[in-house]
C-alpha positions in Angstrom: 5.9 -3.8 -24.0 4.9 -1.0 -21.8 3.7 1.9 -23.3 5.4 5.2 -23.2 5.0 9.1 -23.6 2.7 9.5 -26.4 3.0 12.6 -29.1 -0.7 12.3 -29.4 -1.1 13.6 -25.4 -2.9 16.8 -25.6 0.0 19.2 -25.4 -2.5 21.7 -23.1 -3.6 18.7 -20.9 -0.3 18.1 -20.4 0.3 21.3 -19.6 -2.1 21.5 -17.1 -1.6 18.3 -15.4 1.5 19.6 -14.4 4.2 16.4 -14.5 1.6 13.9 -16.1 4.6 12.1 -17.0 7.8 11.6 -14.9 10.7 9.7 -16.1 8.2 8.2 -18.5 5.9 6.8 -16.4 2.8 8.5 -16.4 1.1 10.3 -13.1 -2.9 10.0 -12.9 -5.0 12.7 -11.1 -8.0 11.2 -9.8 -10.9 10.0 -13.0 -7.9 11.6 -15.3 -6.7 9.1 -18.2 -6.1 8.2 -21.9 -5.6 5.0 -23.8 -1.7 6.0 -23.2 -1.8 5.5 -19.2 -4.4 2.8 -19.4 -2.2 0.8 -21.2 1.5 1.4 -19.1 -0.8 0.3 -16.1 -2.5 -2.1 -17.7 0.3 -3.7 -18.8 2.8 -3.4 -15.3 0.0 -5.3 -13.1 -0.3 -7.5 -15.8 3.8 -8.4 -15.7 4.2 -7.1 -11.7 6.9 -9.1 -10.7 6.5 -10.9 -7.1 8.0 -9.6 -4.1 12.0 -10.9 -3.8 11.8 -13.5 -0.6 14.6 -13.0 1.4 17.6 -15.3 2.0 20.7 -16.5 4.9 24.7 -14.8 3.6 27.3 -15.2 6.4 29.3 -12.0 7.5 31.9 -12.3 10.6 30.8 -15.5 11.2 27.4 -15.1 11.7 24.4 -15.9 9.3 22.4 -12.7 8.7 19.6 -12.1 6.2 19.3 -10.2 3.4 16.8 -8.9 1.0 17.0 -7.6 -2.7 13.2 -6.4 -2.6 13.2 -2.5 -3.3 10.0 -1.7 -3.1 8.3 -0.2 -0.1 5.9 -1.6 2.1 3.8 0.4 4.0 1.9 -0.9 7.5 -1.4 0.7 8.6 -2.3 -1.1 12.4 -0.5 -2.3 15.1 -2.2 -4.2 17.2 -1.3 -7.5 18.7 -2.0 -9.4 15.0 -1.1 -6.0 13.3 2.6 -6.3 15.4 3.4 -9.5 15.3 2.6 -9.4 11.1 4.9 -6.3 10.4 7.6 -8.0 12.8 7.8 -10.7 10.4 8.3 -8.5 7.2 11.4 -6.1 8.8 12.9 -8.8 10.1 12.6 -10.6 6.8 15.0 -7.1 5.5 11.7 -5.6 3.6 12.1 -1.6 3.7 8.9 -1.8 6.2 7.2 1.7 7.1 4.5 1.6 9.9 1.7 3.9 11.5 -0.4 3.3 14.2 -2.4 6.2 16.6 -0.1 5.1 19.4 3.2 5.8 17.8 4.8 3.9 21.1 3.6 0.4 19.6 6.3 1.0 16.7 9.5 1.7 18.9 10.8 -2.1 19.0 9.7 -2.0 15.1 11.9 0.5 14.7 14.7 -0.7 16.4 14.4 -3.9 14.2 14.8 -1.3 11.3 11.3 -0.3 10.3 10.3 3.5 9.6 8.1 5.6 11.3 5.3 7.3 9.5 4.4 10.4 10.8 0.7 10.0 9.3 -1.3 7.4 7.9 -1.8 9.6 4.3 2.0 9.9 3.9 2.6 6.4 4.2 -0.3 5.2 1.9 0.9 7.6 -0.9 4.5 6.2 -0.8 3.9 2.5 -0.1 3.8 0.3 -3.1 2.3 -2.4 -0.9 -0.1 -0.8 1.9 -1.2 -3.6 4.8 -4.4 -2.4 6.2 -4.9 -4.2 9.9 -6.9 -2.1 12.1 -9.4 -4.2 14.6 -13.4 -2.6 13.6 -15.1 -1.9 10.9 -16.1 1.9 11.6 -12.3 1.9 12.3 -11.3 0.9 8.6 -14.0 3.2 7.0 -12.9 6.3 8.9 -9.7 5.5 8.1 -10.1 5.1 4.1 -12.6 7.6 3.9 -12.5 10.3 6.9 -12.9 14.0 5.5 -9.8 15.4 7.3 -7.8 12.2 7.1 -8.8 9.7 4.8 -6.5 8.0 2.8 -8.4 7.2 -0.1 -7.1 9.9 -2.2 -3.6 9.1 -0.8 -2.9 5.5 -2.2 -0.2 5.2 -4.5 -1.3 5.2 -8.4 -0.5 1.1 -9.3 -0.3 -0.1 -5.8 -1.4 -3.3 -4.3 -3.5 -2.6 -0.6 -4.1 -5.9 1.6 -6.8 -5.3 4.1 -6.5 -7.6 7.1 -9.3 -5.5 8.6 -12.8 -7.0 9.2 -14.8 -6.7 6.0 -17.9 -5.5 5.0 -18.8 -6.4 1.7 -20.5 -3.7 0.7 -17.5 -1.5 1.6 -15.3 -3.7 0.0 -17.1 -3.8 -3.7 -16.8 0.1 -3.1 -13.0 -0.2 -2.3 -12.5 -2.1 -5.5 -14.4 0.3 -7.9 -12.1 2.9 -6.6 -8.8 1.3 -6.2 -9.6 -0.1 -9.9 -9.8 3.7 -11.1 -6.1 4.2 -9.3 -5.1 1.3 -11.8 -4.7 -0.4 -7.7 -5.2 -4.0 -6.5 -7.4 -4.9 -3.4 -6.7 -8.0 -1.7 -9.2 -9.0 0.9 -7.5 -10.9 3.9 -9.2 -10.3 7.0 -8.4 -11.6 10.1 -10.7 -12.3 12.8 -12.7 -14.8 14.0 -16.1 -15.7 14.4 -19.4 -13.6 13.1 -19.3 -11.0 16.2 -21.4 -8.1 16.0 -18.4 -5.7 16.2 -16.1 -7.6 13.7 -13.6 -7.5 16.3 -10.0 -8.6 15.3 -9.2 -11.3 17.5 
């Protein structure tokens, strides 16, 4: 059962937290928690129910698709393997928002239906599922931890982030520890080829 609002939160913490709970489900500052929150988070990756696949209906005589899936997915990267990846989730009817530096690498995306992000921070803070697929290394660390842009701080409480970007395992052990502390799930799933110096996405 997942917990809910406890009388035995600090009525002052509360207080100052401003909206530590919100329709019952409990918002976490960064390092901020209790055995209350712990356990509601605890418990919904525990019972996280898989992404809806989507399926074939017919309408005016022609076989379209639909999907049920509600949650968002956000997608950080689009580059060739970054493109053709996020092409496959809109046109499998996820509600698919993108962001790349070059916003003109989205516009057949968004013709297909996706969203565009205006920055990478908004997206990550909204996205229940965040798809990280930039090409280097140095590109994924400034990106997560970049003083004026990095998302780190950004990335929804309870949210699952796959990183297609070359790894580092140092970085990602770090990337863990944190996302842990955001009650967050890491799933390393780079895609490149090869041991090249760069860790060049191929």
């Amino acid at each position: 059962m997942m917990a809910t609002k406890s009388s035995t939160v600090d009525q002052a913490v509360e207080d100052d937290m401003d909206g530590y709970w919100e329709d019952n489900v409990p918002v976490i500052p960064r390092g901020v928690q209790n055995e209350d929150t712990k356990n509601y988070w605890d418990d919904l990756m525990e019972n996280r129910e898989p992404l809806k696949l989507p399926y074939w209906v017919e309408e005016d005589g022609a076989q379209v698709i639909k999907n049920d899936e509600k949650r968002k997915i956000g997608w950080i990267g689009l580059g060739k393997t970054g493109h053709q990846l996020a092409t496959l989730l809109v046109r499998a009817g996820y509600d698919v928002t993108v962001f790349d530096k070059d916003k003109s690498k989205a516009d057949d995306l968004v013709k297909y239906g996706a969203k565009l992000a205006q920055t990478s921070n908004d997206l990550a803070s909204q996205s229940d599922y965040l798809f990280l697929c930039v090409g280097h290394i140095k590109n994924l660390v400034n990106l997560m931890e970049n003083s004026e842009y990095g998302i780190y701080d950004d990335i929804k409480v309870g949210g699952i982030v796959i990183n297609h970007s070359p790894r580092d395992p140092e970085f990602e052990h770090d990337e863990k520890v944190y996302l842990n502390s955001k009650h967050s799930t890491l799933l390393d799933a780079p895609i490149h080829i090869g041991d090249n110096e760069d860790h060049q996405m191929k």
